[in-house]
C-alpha positions as CSV (number, residue, x, y, z in Angstrom):
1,X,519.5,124.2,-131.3
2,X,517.6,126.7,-129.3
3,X,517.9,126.3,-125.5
4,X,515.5,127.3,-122.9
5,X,516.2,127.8,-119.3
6,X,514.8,127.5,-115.9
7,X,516.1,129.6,-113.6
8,X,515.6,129.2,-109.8
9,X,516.7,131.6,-106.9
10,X,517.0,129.6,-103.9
11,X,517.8,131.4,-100.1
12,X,517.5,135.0,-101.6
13,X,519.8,134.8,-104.5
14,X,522.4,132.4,-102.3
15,X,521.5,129.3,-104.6
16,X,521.0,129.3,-108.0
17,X,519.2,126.1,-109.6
18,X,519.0,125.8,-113.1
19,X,517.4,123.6,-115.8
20,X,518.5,123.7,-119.3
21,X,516.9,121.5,-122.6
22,X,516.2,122.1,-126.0
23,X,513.0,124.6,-127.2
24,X,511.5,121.6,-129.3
25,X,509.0,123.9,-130.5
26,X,511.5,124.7,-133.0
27,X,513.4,121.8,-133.9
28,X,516.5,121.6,-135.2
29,X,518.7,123.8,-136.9
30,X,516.3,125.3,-139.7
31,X,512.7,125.5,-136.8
32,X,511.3,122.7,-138.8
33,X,508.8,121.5,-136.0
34,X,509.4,118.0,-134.4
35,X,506.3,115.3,-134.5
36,X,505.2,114.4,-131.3
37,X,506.4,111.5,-129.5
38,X,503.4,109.6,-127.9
39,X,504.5,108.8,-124.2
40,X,504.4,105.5,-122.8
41,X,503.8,104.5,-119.2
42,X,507.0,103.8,-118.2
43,X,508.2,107.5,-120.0
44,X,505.4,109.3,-117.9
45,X,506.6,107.4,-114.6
46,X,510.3,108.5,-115.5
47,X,509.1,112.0,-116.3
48,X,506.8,112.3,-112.6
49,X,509.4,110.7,-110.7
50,X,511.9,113.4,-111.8
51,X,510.2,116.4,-111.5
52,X,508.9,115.1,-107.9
53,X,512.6,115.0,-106.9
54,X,513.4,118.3,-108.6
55,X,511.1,119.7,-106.3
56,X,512.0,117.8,-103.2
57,X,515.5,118.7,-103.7
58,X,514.6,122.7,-104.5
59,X,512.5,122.5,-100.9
60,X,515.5,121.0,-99.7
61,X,518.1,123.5,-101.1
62,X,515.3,126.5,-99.8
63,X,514.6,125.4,-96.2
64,X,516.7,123.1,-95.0
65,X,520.6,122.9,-93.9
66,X,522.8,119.8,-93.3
67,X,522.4,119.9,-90.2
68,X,518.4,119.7,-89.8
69,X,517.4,116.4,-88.7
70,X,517.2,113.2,-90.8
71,X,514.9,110.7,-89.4
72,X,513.3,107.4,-89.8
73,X,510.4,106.0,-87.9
74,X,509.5,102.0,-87.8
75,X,507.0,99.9,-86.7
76,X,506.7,97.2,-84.5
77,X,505.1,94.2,-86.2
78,X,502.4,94.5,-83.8
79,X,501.3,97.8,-84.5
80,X,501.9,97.3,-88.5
81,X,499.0,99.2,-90.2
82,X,496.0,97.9,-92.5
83,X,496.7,100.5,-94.7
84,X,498.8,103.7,-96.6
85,X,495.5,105.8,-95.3
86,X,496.1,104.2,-91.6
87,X,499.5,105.0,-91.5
88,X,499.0,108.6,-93.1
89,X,497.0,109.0,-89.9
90,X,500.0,107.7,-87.7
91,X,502.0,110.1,-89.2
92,X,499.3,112.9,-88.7
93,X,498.8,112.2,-85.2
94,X,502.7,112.2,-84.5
95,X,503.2,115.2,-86.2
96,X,500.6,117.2,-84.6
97,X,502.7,116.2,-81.2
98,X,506.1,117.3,-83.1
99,X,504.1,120.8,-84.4
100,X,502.6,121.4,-80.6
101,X,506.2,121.5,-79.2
102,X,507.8,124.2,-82.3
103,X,504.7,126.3,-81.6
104,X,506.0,126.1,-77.6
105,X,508.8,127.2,-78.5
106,X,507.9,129.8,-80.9
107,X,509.3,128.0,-83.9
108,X,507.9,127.1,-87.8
109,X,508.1,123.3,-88.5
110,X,509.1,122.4,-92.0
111,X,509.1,118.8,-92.7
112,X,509.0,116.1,-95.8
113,X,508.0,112.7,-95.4
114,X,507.7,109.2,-97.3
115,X,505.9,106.5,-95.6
116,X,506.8,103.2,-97.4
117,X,505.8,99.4,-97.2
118,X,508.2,97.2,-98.3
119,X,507.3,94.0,-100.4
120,X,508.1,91.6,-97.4
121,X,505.0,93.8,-95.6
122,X,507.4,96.2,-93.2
123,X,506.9,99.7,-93.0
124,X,508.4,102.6,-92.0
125,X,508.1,106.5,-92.4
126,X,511.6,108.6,-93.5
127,X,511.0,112.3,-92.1
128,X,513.9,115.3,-93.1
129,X,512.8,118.3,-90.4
130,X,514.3,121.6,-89.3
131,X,516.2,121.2,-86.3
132,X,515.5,123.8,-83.3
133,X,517.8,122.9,-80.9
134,X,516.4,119.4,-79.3
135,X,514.2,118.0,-82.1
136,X,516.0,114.5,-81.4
137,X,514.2,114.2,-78.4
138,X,510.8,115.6,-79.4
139,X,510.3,113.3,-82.7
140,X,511.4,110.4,-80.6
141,X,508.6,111.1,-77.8
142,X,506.0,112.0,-80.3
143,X,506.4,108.3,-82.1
144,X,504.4,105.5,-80.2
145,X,504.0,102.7,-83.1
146,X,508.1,101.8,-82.5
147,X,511.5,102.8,-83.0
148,X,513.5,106.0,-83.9
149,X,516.2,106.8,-85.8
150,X,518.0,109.8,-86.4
151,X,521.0,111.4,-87.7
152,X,522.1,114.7,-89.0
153,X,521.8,115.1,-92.3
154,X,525.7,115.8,-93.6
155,X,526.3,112.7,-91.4
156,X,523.9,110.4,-93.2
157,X,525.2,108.8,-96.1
158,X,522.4,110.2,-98.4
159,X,524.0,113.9,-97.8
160,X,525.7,116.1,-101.0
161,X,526.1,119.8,-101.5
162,X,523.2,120.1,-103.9
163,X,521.0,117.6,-101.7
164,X,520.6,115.2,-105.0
165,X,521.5,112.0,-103.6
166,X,518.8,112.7,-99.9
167,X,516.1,114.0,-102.6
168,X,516.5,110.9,-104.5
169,X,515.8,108.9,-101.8
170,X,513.2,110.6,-99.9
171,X,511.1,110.3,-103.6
172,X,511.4,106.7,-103.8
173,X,508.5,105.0,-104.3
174,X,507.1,101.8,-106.3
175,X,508.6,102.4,-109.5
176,X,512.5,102.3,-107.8
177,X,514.5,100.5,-109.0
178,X,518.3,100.3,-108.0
179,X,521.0,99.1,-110.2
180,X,523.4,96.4,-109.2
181,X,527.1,96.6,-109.7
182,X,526.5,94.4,-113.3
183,X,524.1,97.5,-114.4
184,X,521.3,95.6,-114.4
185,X,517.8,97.1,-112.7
186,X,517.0,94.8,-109.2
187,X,513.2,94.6,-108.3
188,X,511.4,97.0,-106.9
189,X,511.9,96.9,-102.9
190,X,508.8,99.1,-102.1
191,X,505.0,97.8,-102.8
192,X,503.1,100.8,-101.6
193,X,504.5,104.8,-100.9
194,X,503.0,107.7,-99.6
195,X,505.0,111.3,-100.4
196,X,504.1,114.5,-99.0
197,X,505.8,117.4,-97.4
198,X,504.5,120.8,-95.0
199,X,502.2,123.0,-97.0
200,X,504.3,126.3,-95.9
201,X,507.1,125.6,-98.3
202,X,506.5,127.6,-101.1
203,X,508.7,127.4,-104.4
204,X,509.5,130.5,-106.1
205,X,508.5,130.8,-109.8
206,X,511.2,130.4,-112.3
207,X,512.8,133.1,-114.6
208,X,512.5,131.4,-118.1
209,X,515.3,132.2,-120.5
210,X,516.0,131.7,-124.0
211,X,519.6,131.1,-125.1
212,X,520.7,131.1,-128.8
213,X,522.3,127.2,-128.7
214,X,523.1,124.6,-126.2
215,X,526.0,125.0,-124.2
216,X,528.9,122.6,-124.0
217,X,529.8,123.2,-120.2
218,X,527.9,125.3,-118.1
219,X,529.8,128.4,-116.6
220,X,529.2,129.4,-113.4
221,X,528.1,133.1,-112.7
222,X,530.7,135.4,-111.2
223,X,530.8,134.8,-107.1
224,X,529.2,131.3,-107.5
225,X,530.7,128.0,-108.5
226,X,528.7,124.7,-109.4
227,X,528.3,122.5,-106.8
228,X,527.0,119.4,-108.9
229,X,526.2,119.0,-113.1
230,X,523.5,116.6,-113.8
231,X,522.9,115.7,-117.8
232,X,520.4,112.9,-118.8
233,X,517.7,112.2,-121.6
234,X,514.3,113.3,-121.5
235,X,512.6,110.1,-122.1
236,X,509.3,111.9,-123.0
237,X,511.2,114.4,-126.0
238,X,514.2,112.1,-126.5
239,X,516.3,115.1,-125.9
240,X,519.4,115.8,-123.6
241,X,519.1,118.2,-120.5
242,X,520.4,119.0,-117.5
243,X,520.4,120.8,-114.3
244,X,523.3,122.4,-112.2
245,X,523.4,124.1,-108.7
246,X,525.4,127.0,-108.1
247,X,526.2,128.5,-104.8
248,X,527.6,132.0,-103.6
249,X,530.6,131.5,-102.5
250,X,530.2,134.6,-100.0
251,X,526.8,134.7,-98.8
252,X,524.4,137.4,-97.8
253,X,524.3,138.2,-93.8
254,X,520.8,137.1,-93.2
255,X,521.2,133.5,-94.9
256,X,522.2,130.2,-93.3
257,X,524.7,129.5,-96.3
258,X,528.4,129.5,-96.5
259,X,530.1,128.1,-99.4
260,X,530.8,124.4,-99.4
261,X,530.6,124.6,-95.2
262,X,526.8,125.6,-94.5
263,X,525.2,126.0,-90.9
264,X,522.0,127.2,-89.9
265,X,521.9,130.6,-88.5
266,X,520.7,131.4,-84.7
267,X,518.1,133.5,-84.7
């Protein structure tokens, strides 16, 4: 079957994402055309959900490093709010602290967030932001509704190469469901979400290609190797795809990349 890809440089050629699936426009062997499957909710929910993590995890890949700052802020029951919109302005009024002190300093802020209320009425806001040098200690002063926590990302348990596993995550919302060790789906943990991220991370535009079949097993280009192969069904089309990450495995000078070992770059 035909094949179309979705090519997307990442850190000036250093990453490579790619998404891969059948051109259903043509069908099957033959280009008879497919009928149209009609959607259902549930489909559409799958299909949201994964393209909002496809594009958390590209922001991720583009401008961030494992060891930016992984964060959670929490409540105190006292100072729970009334609403998402309530605690959208928490978040707005922290972060405008948190943006005051990288302009001081003559730094850009990049951030993504997701505020969540569980379904036993807690709340709490997950924040992944660039780290400058003591952003520990500004996001902890800028937060006056309760506690911090914060990590490094590589030393959070949500970290990977390819940033899948934190991008998951960071997307969660209502929908989520986790599997148990039987297989079976557990209920949802979160009644109400709120994703967003900073408006000065743009995505670059794909390069769309058109291969002649599907390929068994992706191949990485010469320089790179894969750093994760994800295949699945598209439960919109039915269809298989997949997506794969590949990395330079000698970077250019003016990235933050290195291989399997990545560090931010001073500059």
């Amino acid at each position: 079957m035909a094949t179309k890809r979705k090519e997307y440089r990442l850190r000036g050629g250093d990453i490579i994402d790619r998404e891969e699936f059948p051109d259903i426009r043509h069908g099957s062997l033959g280009g008879k055309r497919l009928e149209k499957k009609k959607p259902t909710k549930e489909d559409m929910q799958k299909v949201n959900a994964a393209n909002k993590e496809r594009k958390a995890r590209q922001r991720l890949l583009e401008y961030f490093n494992p060891g930016d700052v992984w964060a959670t802020w929490t409540y105190l029951v006292e100072e729970r709010p009334a609403s998402m919109a309530a605690a959208v302005d928490d978040f707005g009024r922290a972060m405008r602290i948190v943006r005051r002190e990288y302009k001081k300093r003559n730094r850009e802020l990049f951030w993504i967030r997701n505020i969540e209320k569980g379904t036993k009425g807690a709340w709490h806001i997950h924040i992944i932001v660039n780290e400058i040098g003591d952003t520990a200690s500004i996001i902890q002063k800028a937060w006056k509704k309760g506690g911090t926590w914060f990590t490094e990302i590589r030393k959070s348990k949500f970290y990977d190469e390819d940033f899948s596993d934190l991008s998951n995550y960071i997307t969660k919302d209502e929908n989520t469901r986790e599997k148990k060790k039987d297989g079976s789906l557990a209920k949802p943990r979160i009644a109400e979400s709120s994703y967003n991220t900073s408006r000065n991370m743009p995505l670059p535009e794909p390069r769309v290609q058109k291969l002649v079949r599907w390929q068994k097993e992706p191949k990485p280009i010469k320089g790179y190797y894969i750093a994760r192969i994800h295949e699945g069904i598209n439960p919109k089309t039915g269809f298989k795809y997949r997506h794969y990450t590949m990395i330079r495995l000698k970077p250019r000078k003016d990235t933050g990349w290195s291989g399997a070992n990545i560090e931010r770059m001073q500059i």
